[in-house]
mmCIF file as Biopython writes it, N, C-alpha, C and O atoms, coordinates in Angstrom:
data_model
#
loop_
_atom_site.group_PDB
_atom_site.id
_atom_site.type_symbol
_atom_site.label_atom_id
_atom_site.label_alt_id
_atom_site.label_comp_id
_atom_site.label_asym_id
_atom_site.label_entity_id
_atom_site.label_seq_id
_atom_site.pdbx_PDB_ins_code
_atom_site.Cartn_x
_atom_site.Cartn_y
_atom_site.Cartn_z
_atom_site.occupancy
_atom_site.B_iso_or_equiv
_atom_site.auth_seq_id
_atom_site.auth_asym_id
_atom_site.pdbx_PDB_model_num
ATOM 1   N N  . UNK A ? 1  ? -134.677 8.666  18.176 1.0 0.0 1  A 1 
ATOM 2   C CA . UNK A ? 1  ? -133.815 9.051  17.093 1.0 0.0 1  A 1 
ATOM 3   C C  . UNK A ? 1  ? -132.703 8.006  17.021 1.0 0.0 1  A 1 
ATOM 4   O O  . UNK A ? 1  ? -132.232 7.641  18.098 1.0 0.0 1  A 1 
ATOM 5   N N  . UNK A ? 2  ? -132.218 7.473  15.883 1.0 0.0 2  A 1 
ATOM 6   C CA . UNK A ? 2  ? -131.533 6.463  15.808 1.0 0.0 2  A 1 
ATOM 7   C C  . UNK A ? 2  ? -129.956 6.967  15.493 1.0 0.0 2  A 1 
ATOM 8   O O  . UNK A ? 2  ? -129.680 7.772  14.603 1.0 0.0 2  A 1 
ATOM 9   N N  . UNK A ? 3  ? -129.132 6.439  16.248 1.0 0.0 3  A 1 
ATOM 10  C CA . UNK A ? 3  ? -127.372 7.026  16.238 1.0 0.0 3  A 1 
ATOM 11  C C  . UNK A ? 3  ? -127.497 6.928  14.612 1.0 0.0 3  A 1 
ATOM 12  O O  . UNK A ? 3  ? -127.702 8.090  14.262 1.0 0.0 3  A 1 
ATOM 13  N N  . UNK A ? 4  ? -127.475 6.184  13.576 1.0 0.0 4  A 1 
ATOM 14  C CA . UNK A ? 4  ? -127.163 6.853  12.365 1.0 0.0 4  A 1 
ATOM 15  C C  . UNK A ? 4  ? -127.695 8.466  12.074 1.0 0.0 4  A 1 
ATOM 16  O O  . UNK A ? 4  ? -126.993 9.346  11.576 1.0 0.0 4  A 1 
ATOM 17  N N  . UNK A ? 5  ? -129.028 8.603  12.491 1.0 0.0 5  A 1 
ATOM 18  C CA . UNK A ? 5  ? -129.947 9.994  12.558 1.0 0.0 5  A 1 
ATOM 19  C C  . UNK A ? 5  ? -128.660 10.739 13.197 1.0 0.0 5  A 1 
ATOM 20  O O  . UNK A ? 5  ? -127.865 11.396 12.524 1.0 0.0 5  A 1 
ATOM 21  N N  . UNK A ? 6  ? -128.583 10.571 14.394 1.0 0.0 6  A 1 
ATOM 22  C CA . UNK A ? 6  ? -127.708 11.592 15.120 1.0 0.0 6  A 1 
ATOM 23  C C  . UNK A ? 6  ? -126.256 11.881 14.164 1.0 0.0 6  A 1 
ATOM 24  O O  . UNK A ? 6  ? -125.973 13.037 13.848 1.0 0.0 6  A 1 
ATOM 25  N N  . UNK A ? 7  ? -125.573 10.966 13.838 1.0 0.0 7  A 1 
ATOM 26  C CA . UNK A ? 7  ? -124.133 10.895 12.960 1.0 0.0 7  A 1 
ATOM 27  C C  . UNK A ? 7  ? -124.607 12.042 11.684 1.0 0.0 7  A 1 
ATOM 28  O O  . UNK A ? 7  ? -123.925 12.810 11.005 1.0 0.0 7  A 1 
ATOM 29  N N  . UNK A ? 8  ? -125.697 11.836 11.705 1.0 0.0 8  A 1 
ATOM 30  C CA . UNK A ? 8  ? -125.734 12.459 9.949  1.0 0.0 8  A 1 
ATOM 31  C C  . UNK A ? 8  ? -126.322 14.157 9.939  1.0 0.0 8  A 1 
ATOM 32  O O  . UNK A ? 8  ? -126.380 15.030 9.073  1.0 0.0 8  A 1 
ATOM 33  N N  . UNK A ? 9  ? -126.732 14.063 11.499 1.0 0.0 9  A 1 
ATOM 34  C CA . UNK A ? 9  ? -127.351 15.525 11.653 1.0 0.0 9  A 1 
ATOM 35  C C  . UNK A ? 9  ? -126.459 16.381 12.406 1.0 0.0 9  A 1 
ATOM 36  O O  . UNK A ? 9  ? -126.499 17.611 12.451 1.0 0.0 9  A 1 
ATOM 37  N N  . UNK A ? 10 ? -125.501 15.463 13.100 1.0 0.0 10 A 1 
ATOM 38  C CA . UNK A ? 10 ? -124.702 16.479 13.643 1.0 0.0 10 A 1 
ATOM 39  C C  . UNK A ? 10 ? -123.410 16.408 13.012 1.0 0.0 10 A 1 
ATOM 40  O O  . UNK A ? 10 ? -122.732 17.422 12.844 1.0 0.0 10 A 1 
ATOM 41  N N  . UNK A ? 11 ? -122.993 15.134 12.614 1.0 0.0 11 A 1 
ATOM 42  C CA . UNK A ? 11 ? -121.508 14.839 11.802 1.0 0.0 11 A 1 
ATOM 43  C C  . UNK A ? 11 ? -121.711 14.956 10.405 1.0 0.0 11 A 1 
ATOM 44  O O  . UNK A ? 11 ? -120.761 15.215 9.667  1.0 0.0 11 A 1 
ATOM 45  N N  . UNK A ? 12 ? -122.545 14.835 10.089 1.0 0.0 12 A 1 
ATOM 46  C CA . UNK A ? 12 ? -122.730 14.721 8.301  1.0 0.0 12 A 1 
ATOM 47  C C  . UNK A ? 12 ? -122.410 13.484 7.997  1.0 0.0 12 A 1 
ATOM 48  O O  . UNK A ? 12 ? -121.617 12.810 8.655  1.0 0.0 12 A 1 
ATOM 49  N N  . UNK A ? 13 ? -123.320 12.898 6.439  1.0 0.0 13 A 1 
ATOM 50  C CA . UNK A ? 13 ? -122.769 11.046 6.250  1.0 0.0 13 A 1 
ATOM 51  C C  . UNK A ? 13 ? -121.764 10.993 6.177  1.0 0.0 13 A 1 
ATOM 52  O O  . UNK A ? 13 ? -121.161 9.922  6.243  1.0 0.0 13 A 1 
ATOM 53  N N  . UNK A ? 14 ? -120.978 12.569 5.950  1.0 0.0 14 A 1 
ATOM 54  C CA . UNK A ? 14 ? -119.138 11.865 5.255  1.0 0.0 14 A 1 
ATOM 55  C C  . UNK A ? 14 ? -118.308 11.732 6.290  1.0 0.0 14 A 1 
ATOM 56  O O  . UNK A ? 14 ? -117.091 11.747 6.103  1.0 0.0 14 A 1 
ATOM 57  N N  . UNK A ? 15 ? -118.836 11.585 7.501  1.0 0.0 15 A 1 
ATOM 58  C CA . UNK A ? 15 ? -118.349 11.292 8.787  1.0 0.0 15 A 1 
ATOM 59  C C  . UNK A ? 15 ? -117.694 9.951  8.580  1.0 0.0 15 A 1 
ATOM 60  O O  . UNK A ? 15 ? -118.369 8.994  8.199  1.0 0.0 15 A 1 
ATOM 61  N N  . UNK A ? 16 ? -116.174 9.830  8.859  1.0 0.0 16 A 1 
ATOM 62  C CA . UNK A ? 16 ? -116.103 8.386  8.743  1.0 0.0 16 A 1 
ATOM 63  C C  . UNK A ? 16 ? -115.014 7.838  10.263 1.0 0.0 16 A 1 
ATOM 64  O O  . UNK A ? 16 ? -114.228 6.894  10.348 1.0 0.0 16 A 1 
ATOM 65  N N  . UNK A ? 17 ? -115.317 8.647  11.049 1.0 0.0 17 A 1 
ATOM 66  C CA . UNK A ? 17 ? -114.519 8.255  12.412 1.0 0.0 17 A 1 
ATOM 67  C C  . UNK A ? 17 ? -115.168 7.239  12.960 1.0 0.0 17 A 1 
ATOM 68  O O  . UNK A ? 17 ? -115.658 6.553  12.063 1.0 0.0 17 A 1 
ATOM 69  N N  . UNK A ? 18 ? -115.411 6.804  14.061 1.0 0.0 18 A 1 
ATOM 70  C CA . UNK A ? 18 ? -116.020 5.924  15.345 1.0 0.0 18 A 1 
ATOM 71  C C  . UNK A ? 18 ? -117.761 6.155  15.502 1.0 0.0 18 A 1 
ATOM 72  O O  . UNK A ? 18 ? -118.242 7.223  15.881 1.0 0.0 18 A 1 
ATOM 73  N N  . UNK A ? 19 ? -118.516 5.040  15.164 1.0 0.0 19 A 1 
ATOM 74  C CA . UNK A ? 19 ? -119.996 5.988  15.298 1.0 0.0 19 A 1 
ATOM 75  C C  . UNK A ? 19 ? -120.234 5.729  16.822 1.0 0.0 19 A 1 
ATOM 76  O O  . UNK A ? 19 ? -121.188 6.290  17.361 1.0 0.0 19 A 1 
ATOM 77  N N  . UNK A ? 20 ? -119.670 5.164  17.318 1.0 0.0 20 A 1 
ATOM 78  C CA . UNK A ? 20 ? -119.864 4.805  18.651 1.0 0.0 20 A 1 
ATOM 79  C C  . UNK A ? 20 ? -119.551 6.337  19.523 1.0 0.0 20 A 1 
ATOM 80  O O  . UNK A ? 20 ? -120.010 6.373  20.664 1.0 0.0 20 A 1 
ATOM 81  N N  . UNK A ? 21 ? -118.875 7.452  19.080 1.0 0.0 21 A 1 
ATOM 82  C CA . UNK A ? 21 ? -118.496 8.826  19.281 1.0 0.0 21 A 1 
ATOM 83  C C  . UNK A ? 21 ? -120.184 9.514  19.823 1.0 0.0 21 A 1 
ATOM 84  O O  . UNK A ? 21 ? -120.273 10.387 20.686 1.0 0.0 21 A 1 
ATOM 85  N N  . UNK A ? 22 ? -121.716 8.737  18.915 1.0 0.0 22 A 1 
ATOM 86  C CA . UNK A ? 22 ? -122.660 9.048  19.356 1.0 0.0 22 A 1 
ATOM 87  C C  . UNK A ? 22 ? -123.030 8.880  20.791 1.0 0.0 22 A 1 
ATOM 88  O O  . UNK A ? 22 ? -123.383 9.866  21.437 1.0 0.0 22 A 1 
ATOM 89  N N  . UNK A ? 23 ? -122.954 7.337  21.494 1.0 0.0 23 A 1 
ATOM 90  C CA . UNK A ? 23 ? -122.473 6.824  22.329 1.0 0.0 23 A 1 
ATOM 91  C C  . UNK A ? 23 ? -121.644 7.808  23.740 1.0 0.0 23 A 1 
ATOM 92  O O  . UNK A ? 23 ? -121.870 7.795  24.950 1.0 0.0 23 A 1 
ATOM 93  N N  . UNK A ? 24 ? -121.104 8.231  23.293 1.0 0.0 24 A 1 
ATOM 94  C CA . UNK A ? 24 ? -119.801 8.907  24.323 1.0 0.0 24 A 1 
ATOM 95  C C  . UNK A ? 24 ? -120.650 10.311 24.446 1.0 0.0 24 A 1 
ATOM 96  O O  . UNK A ? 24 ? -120.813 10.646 25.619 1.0 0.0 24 A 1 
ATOM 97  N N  . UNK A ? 25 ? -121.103 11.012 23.677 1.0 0.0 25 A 1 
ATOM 98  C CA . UNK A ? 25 ? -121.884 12.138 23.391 1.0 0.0 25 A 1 
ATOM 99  C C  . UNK A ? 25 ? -123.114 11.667 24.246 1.0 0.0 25 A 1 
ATOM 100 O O  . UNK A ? 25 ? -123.482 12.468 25.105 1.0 0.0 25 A 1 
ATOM 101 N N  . UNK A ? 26 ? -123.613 10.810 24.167 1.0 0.0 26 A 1 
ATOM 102 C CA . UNK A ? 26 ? -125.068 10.668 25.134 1.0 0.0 26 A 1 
ATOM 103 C C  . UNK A ? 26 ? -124.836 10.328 26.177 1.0 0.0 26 A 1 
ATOM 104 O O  . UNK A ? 26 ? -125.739 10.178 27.000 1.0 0.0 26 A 1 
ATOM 105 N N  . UNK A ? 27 ? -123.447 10.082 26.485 1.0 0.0 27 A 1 
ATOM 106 C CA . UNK A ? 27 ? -123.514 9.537  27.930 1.0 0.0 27 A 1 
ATOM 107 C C  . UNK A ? 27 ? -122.794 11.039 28.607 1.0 0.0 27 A 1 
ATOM 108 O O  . UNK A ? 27 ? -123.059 11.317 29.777 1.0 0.0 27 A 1 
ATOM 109 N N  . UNK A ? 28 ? -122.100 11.739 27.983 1.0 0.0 28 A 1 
ATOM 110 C CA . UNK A ? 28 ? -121.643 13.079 28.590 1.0 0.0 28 A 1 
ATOM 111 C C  . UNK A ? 28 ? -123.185 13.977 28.883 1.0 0.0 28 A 1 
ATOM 112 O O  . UNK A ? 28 ? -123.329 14.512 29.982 1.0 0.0 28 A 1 
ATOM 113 N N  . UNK A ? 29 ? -124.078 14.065 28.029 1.0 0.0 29 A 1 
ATOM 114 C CA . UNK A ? 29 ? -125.068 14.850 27.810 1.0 0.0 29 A 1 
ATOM 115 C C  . UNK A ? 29 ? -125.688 13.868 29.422 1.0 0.0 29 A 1 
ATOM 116 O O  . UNK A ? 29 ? -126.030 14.440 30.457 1.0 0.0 29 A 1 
ATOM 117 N N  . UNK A ? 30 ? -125.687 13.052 29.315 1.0 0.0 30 A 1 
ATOM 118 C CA . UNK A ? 30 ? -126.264 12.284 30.760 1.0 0.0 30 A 1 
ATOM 119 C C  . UNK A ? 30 ? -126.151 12.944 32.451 1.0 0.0 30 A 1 
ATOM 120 O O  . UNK A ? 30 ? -126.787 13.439 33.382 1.0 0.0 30 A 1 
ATOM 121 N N  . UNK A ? 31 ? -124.679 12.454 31.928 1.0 0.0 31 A 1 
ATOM 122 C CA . UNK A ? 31 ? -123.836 13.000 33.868 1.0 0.0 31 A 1 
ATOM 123 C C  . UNK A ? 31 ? -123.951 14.893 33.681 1.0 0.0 31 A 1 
ATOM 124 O O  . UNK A ? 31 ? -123.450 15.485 34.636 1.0 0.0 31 A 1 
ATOM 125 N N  . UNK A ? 32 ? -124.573 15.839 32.525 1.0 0.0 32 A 1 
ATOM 126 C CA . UNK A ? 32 ? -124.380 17.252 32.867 1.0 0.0 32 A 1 
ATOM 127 C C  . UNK A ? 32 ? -126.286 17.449 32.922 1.0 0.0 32 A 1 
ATOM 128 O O  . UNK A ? 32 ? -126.696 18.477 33.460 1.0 0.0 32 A 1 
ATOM 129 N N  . UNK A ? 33 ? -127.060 16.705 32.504 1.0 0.0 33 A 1 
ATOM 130 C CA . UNK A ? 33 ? -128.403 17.042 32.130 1.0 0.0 33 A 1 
ATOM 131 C C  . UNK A ? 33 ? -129.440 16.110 32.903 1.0 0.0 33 A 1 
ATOM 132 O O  . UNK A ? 33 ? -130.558 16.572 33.127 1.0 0.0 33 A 1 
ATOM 133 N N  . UNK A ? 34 ? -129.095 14.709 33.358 1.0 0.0 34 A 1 
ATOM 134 C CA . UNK A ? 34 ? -129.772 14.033 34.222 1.0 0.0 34 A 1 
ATOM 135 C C  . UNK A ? 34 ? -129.246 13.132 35.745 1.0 0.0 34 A 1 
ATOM 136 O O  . UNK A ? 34 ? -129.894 12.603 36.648 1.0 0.0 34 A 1 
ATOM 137 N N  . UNK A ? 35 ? -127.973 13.257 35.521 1.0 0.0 35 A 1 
ATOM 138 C CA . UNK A ? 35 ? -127.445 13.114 36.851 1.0 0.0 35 A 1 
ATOM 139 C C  . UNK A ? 35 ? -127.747 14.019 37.828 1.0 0.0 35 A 1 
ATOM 140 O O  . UNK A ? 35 ? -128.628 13.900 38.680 1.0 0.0 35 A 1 
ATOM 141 N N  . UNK A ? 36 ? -127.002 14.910 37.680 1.0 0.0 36 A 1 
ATOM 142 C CA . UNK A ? 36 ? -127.561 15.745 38.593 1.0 0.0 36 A 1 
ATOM 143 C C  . UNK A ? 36 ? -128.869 16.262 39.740 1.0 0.0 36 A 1 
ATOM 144 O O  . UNK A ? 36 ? -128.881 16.566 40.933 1.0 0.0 36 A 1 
ATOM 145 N N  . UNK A ? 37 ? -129.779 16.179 38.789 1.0 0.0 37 A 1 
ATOM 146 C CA . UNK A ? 37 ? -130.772 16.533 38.602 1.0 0.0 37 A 1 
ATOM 147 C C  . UNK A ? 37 ? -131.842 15.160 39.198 1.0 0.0 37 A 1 
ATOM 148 O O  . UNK A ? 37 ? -133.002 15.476 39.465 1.0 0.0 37 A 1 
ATOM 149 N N  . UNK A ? 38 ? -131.462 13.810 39.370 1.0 0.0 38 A 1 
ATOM 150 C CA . UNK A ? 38 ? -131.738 12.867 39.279 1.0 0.0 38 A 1 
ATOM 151 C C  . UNK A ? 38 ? -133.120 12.082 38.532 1.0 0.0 38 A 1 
ATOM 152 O O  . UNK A ? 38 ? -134.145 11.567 38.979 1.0 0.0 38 A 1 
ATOM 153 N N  . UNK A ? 39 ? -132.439 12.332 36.889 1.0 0.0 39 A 1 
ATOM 154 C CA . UNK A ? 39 ? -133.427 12.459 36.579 1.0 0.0 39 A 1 
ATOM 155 C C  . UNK A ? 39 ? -132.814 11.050 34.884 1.0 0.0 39 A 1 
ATOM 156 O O  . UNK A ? 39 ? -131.713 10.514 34.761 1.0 0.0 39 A 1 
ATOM 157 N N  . UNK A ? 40 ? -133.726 10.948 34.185 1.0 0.0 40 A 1 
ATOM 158 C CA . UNK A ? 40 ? -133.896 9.933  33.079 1.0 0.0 40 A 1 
ATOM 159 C C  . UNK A ? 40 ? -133.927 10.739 31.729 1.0 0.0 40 A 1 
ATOM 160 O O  . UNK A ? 40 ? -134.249 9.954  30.837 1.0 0.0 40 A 1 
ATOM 161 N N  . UNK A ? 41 ? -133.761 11.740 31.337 1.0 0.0 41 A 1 
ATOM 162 C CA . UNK A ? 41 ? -134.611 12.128 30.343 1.0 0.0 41 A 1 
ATOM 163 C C  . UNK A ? 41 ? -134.012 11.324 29.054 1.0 0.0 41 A 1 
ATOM 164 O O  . UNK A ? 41 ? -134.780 11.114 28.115 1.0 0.0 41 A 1 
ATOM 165 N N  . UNK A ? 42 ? -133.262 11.070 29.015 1.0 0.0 42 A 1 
ATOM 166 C CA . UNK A ? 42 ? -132.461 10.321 27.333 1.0 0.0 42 A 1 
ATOM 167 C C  . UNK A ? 42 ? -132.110 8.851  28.097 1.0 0.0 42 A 1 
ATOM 168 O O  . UNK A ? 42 ? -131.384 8.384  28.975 1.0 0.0 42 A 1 
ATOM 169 N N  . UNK A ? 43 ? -133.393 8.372  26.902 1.0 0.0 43 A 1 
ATOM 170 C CA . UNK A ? 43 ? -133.275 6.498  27.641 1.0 0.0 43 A 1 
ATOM 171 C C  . UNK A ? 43 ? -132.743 6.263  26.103 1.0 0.0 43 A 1 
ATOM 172 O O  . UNK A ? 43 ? -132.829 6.970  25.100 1.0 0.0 43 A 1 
ATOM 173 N N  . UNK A ? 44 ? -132.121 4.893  26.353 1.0 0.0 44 A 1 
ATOM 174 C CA . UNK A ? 44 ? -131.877 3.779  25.267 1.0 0.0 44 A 1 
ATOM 175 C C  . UNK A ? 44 ? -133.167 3.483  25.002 1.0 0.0 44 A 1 
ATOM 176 O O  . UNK A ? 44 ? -134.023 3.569  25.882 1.0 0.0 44 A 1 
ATOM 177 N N  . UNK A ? 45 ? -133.433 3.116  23.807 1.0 0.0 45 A 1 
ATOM 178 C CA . UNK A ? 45 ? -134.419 1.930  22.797 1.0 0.0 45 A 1 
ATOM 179 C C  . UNK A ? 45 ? -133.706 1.161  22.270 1.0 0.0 45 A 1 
ATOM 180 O O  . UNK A ? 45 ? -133.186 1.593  21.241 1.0 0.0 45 A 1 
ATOM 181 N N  . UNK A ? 46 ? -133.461 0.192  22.547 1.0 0.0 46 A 1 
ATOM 182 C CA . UNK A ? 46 ? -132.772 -1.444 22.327 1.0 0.0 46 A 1 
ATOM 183 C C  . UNK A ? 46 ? -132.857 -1.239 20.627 1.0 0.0 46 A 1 
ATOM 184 O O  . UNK A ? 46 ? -134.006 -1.294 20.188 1.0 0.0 46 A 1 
ATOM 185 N N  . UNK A ? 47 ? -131.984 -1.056 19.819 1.0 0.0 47 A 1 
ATOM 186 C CA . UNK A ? 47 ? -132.028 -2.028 18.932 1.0 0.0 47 A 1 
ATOM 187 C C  . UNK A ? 47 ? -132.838 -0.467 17.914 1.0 0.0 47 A 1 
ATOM 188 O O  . UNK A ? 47 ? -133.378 -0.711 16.835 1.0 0.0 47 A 1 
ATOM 189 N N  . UNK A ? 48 ? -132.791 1.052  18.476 1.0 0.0 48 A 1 
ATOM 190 C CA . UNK A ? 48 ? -134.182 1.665  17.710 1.0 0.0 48 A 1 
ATOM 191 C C  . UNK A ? 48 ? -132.593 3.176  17.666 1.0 0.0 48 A 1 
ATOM 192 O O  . UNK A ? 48 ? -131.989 3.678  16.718 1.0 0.0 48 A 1 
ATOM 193 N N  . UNK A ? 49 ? -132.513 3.346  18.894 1.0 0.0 49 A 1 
ATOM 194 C CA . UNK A ? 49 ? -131.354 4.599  19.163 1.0 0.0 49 A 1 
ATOM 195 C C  . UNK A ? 49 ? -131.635 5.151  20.587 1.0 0.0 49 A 1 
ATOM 196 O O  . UNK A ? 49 ? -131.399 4.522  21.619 1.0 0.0 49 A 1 
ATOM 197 N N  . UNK A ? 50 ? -132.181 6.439  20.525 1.0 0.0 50 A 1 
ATOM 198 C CA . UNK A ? 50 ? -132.673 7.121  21.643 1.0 0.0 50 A 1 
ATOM 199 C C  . UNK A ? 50 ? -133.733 8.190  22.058 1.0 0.0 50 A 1 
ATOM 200 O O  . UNK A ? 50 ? -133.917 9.078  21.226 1.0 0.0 50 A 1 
ATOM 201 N N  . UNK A ? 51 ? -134.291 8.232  22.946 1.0 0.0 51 A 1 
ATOM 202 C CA . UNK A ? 51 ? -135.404 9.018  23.370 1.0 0.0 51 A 1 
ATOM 203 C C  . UNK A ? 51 ? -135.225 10.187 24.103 1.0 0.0 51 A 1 
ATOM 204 O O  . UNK A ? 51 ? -134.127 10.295 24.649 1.0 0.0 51 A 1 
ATOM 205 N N  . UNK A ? 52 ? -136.169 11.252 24.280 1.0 0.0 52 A 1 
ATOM 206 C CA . UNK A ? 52 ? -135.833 12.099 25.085 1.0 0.0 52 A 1 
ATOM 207 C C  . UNK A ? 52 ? -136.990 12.054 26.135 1.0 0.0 52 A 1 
ATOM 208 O O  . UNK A ? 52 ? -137.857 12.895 25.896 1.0 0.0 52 A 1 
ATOM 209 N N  . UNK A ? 53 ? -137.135 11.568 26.830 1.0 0.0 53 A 1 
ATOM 210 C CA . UNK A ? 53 ? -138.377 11.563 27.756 1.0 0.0 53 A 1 
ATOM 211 C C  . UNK A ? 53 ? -138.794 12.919 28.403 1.0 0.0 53 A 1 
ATOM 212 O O  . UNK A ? 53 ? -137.963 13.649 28.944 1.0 0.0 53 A 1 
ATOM 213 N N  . UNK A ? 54 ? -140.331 13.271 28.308 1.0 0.0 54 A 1 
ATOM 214 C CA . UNK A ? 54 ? -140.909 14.676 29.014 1.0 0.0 54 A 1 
ATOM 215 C C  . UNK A ? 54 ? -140.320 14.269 30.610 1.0 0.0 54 A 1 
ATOM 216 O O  . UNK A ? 54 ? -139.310 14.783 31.091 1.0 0.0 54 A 1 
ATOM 217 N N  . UNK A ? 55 ? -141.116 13.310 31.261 1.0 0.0 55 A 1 
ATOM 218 C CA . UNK A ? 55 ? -140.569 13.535 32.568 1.0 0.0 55 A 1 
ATOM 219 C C  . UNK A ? 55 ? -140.114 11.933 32.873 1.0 0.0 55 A 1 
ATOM 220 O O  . UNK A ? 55 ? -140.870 10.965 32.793 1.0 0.0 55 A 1 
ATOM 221 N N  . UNK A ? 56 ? -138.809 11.907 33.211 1.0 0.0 56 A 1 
ATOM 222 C CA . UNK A ? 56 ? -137.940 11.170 33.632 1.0 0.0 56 A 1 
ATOM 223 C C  . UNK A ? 56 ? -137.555 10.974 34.916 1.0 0.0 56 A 1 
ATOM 224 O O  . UNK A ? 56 ? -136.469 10.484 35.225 1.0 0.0 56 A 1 
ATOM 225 N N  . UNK A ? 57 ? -138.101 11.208 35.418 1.0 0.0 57 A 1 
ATOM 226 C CA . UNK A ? 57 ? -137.773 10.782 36.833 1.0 0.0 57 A 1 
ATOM 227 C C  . UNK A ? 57 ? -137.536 9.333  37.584 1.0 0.0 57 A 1 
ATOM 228 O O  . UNK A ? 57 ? -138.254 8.334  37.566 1.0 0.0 57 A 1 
ATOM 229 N N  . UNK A ? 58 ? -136.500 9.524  38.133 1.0 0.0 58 A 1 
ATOM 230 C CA . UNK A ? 58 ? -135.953 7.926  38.184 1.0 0.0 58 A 1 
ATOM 231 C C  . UNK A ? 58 ? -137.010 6.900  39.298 1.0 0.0 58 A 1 
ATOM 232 O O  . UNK A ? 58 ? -137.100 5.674  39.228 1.0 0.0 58 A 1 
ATOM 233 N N  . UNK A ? 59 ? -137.633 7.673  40.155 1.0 0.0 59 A 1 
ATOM 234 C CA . UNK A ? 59 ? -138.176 7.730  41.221 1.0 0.0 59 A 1 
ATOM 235 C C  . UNK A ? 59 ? -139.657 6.581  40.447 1.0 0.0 59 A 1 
ATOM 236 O O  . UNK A ? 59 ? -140.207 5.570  40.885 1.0 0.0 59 A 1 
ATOM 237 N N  . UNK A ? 60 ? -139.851 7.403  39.139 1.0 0.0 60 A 1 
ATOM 238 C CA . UNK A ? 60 ? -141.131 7.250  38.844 1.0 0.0 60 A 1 
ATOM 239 C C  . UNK A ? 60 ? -141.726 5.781  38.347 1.0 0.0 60 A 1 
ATOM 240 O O  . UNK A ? 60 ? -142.921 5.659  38.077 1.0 0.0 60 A 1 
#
């Protein structure tokens, strides 16, 4: 899913703050949902947005 996707589904287009706010949001969702847990599930795609991976395991 690409951070504009995310801005517009969760902020709406008339969002006009920081889109980088997507950014800060995936990395909080990180340290409560795959840190812990030691796990990968929301990778970067260079250049695409982001993924949610079935199994993420860092190990793997």
């Amino acid at each position: 899913m690409s951070k504009s996707d995310i801005l517009a589904e969760v902020w709406d287009f008339a969002y006009e703050g920081d889109p980088n706010i997507v950014e800060v949001y995936i990395s909080a969702l990180r340290r409560k949902i795959d840190a812990p847990f030691g796990r990968r599930s929301i990778t970067t795609v260079r250049g695409a947005g982001y993924r949610l991976e079935a199994d993420g395991d860092i190990g793997a």
